[in-house]
C-alpha positions in Angstrom: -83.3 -38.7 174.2 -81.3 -40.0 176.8 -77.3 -40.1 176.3 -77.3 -44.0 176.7 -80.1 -44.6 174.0 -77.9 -41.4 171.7 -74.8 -43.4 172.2 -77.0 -46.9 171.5 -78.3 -45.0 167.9 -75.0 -43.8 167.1 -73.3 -47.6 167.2 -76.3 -49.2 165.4 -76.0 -46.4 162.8 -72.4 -47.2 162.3 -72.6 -50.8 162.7 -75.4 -51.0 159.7 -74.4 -48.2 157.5 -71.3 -50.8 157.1 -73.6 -53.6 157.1 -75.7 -52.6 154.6 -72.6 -51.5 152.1 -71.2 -55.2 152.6 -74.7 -56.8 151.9 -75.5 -54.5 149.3 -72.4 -56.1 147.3 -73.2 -59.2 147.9 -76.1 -58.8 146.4 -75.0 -57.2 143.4 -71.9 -60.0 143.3 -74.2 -62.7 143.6 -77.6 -61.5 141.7 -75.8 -58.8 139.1 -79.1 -59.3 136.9 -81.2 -57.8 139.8 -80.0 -54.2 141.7 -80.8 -54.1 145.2 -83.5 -51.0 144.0 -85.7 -53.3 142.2 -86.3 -55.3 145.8 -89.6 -54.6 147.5 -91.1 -52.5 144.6 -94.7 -51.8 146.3 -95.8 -48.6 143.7 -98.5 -48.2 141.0 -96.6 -50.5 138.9 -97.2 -53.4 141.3 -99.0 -56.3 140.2 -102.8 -56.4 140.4 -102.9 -59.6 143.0 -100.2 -58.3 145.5 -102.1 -55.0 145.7 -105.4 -56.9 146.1 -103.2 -58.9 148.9 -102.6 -56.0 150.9 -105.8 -54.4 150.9 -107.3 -57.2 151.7 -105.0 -57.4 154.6 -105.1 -54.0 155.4 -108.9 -54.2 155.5 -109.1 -57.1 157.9 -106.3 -56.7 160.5 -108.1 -55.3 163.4 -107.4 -55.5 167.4 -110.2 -57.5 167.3 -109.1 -60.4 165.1 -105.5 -60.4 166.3 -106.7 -61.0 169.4 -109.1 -63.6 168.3 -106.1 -65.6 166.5 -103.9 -65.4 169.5 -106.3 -67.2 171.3 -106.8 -69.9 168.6 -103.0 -70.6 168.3 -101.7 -70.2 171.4 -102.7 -73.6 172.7 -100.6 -75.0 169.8 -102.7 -78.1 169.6 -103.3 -77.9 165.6 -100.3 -80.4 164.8 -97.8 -82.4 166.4 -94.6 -82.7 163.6 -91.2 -82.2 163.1 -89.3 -79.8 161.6 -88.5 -81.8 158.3 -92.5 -82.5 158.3 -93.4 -78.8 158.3 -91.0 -77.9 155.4 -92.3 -80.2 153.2 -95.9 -78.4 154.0 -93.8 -75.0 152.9 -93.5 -76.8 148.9 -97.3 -76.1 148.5 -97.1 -72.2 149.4 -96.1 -69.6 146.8 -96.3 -66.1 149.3 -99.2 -63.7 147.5 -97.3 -61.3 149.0 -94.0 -61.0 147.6 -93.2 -59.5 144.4 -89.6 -60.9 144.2 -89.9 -64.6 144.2 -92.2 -67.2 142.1 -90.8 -70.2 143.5 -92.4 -72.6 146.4 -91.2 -71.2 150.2 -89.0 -74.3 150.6 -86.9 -72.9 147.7 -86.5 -69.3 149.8 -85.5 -70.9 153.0 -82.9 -72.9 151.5 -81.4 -69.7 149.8 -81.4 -67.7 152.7 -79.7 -70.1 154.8 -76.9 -70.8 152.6 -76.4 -67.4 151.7 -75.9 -67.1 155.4 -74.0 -70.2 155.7 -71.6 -68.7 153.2 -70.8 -66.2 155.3 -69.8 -67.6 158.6 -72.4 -66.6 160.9 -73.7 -68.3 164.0 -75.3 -71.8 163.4 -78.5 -70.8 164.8 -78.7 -67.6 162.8 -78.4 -70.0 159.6 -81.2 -72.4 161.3 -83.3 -69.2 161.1 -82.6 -68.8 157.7 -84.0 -72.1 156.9 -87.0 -72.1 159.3 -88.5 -68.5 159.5 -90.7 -68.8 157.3 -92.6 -72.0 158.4 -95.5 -70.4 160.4 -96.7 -70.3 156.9 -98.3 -73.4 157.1 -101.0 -71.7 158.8 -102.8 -72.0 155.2 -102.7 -75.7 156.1 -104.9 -75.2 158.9 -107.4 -72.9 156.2 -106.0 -69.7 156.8 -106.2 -67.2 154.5 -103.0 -65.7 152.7 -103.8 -62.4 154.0 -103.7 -63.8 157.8 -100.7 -65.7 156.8 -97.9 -63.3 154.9 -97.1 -59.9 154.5 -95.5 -56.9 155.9 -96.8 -56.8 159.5 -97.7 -54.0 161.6 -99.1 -52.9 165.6 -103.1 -52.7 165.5 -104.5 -50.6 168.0 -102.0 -47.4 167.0 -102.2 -44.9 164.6 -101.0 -46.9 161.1 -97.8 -45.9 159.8 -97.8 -44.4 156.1 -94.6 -46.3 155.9 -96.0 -49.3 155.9 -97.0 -50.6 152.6 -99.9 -49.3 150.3 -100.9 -47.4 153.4 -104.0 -46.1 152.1 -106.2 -49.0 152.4 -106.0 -48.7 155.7 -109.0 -45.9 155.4 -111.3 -49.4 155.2 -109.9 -50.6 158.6 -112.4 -50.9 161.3 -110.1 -49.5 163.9 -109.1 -46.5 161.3 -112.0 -44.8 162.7 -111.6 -45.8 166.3 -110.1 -42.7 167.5 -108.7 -45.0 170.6 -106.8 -46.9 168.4 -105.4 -43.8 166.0 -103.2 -41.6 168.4 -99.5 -42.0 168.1 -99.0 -44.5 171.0 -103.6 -46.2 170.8 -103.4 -48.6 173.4 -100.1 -48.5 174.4 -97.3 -46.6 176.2 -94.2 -44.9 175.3 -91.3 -47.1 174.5 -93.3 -50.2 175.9 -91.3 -52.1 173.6 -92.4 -54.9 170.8 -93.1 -57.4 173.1 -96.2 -55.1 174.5 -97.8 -55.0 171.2 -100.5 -56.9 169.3 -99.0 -57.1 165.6 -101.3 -57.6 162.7 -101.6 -61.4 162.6 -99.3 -64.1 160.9 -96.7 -66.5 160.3 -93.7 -64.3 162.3 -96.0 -64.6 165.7 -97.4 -68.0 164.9 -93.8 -69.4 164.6 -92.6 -67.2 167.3 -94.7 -69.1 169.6 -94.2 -72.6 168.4 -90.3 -72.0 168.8 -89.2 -69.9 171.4 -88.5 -72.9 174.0 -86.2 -74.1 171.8 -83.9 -71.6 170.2 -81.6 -68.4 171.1 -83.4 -65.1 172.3 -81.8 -63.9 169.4 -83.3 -66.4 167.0 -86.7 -65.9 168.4 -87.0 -62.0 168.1 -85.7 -62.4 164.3 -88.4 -64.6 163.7 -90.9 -62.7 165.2 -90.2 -59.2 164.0 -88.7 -60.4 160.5 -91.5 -58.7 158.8 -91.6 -55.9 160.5 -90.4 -54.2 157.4 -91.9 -50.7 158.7 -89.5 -50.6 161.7 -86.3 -52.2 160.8 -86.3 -51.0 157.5 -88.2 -47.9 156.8 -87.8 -46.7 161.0 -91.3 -46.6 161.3 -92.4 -47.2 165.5 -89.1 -45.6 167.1 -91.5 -44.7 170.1 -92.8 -48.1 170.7 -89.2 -49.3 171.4 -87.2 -50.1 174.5 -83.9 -50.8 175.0 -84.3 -54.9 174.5 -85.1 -53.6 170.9 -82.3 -51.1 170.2 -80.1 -54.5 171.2 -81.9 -56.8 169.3 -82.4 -54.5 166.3 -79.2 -55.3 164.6 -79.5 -58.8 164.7 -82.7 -58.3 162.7 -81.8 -56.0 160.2 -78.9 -58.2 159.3 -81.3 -61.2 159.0 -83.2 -58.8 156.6 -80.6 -58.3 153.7 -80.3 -62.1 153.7 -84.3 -62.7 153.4 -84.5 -59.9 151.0 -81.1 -60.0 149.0 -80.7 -64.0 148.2 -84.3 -63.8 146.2 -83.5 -65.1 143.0 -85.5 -67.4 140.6 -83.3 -70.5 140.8 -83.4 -73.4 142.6 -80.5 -75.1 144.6 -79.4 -78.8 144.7 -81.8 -79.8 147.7 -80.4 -83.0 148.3 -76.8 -82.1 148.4 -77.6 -79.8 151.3 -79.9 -81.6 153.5 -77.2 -83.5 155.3 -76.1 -80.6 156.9 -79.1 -79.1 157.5 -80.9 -82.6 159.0 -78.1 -82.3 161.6 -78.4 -78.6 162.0 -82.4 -79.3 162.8 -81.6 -81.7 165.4 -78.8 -79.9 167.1 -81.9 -77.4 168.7 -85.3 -79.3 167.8 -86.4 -82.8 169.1 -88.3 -85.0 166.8 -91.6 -83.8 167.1 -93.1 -80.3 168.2 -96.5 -78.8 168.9 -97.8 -76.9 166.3 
C-alpha cells in the first residue's frame, strides 16, 4: 500500500469512527424504540418475500442484462417530468427489499432529508436526501422490483460473500463463468467504481438522469448509495482508486442518514414542501429527461 493511500485510510478511519459514534446517537436519541443493531437484519429470521427478493435478484443480475439495461436507459427518452412529478410516482412504491420501512418511498425521502436538514449540512447533500431514491420509478416503466431496489453489486467479478444472502448467487449465470469469478473478472486493479458494470437499478438509473445537474459529490452518493457491500461492510477495496477513497466519506455519511431516520411515522408533508419546492428549483429546471 502506498504511503499516500496508508495516510488516506488512516483519516477516513478517524474521520468515520467519530462519524459513526455521532450518528449512532442520533439514532438512538431520535428512534430509542429501535437500536441501530436491529437495521439491515438480512439472517434466517428474515421475512419470506425479502429473501425471495434477493434471490430473485441474485439469480438474474448478470453482465449480460446489465449491459442490456444500460443501453435501454441511457437515451433517457422514457419520460420528460419534473422533479415534483417523479415524487409523486415514488407514493405508489413500497421497496420489496427493505426490511425496515413499510411506508410509501415518498415518506423515506422526506425523513432522510430532514434528518439531514436538522443537522446543518450542505443544501445539496439534503436535496439528495430527498431525491435518491427516485430512479425507483423504473417500476413505472414495468420493471421488475428486483431490477429496481436492493443492495447492488459489480457483475463480471467474483461475488462478494458480504453482500447479502450471498448464496443464491450459486444460480447466477456468470457464477460459473470462470472469466467473471476471479478477484478482479473483467476488470483491473484499483480501476475504480466508475469502471464497473453494477448489478442493475435505481442508484445508476438516477445517476444518469442527474449528473448534469448536481455536485460531483451528490452524483457519486446517489450512484453508489447502495453499495452497502463497499461502504459498509468494506467489500471491493481492490476495485478502488483514489476518486473513491475521496468520495467515500461523503457516502458513508449519506448512509447513516438513509439507514438511521427509518421509522414508521409519517411527517407533516405540506408544512415542508415550501422549502423543499425552492430547494428543487435552486439545481433542477422544470422538466428533465427521464
Amino acid at each position: 500500500m502506498s504511503k499516500f493511500f496508508l495516510f488516506l485510510s488512516v483519516c477516513r478511519l478517524s474521520f468515520l469512527g467519530a462519524l459513526e459514534h455521532e450518528l449512532e446517537s442520533f439514532a438512538r436519541e431520535k428512534y430509542s424504540s429501535k437500536g441501530k443493531e436491529e437495521y439491515r437484519q438480512y439472517t434466517e429470521e428474515t421475512s419470506l418475500p425479502v429473501k425471495e427478493f434477493y434471490k430473485a435478484n441474485h439469480t438474474r443480475q448478470t453482465v449480460d442484462f446489465v449491459q442490456k439495461q444500460r443501453e435501454i436507459y441511457s437515451s433517457l427518452s422514457h419520460a420528460k417530468m419534473g422533479v415534483w412529478e417523479a415524487m409523486q410516482l415514488l407514493d405508489t412504491i413500497v421497496d420489496e427489499s427493505d426490511p425496515d420501512l413499510n411506508l410509501t418511498q415518498t415518506v423515506h425521502a422526506f425523513q432522510t432529508a430532514e434528518a439531514i436538514r436538522r443537522d446543518g449540512h450542505p443544501r445539496w447533500f439534503i436535496l439528495v436526501g430527498l431525491i435518491h431514491d427516485l430512479g425507483k420509478l423504473l417500476t413505472s416503466f414495468k420493471e421488475p422490483q428486483w431490477a429496481v431496489v436492493g443492495d447492488t453489486f459489480p457483475v463480471g467479478c467474483r461475488f462478494s460473500n458480504r453482500v447479502v444472502f450471498p448464496e443464491y448467487f450459486q444460480e447466477n449465470p456468470d457464477f460459473h463463468n470462470p472469466d467473471y469469478q476471479t478477484e478482479c473478472g473483467i476488470y483491473t486493479s484499483h480501476c475504480g467504481f466508475d469502471a464497473l458494470l453494477m448489478s442493475w437499478g435505481h442508484d445508476e438509473y438516477l445517476y444518469q438522469v442527474i449528473k448534469d445537474y448536481l455536485p460531483e459529490e451528490a452524483s457519486y452518493v446517489i450512484r453508489y448509495h447502495s453499495f452497502y457491500a463497499a461502504h459498509r461492510e468494506g467489500a471491493y477495496t481492490h476495485l478502488m482508486n483514489d476518486y473513491d477513497q475521496k468520495m467515500l466519506p461523503w457516502l458513508q455519511l449519506f448512509s447513516q442518514y438513509d439507514l438511521y431516520s427509518k421509522v414508521n411515522e409519517s411527517l407533516d408533508v405540506d408544512e415542508l414542501k415550501p422549502f423543499y419546492e425552492e430547494l428543487v428549483k435552486e439545481y433542477f429546471p422544470h422538466s428533465i429527461d427521464w
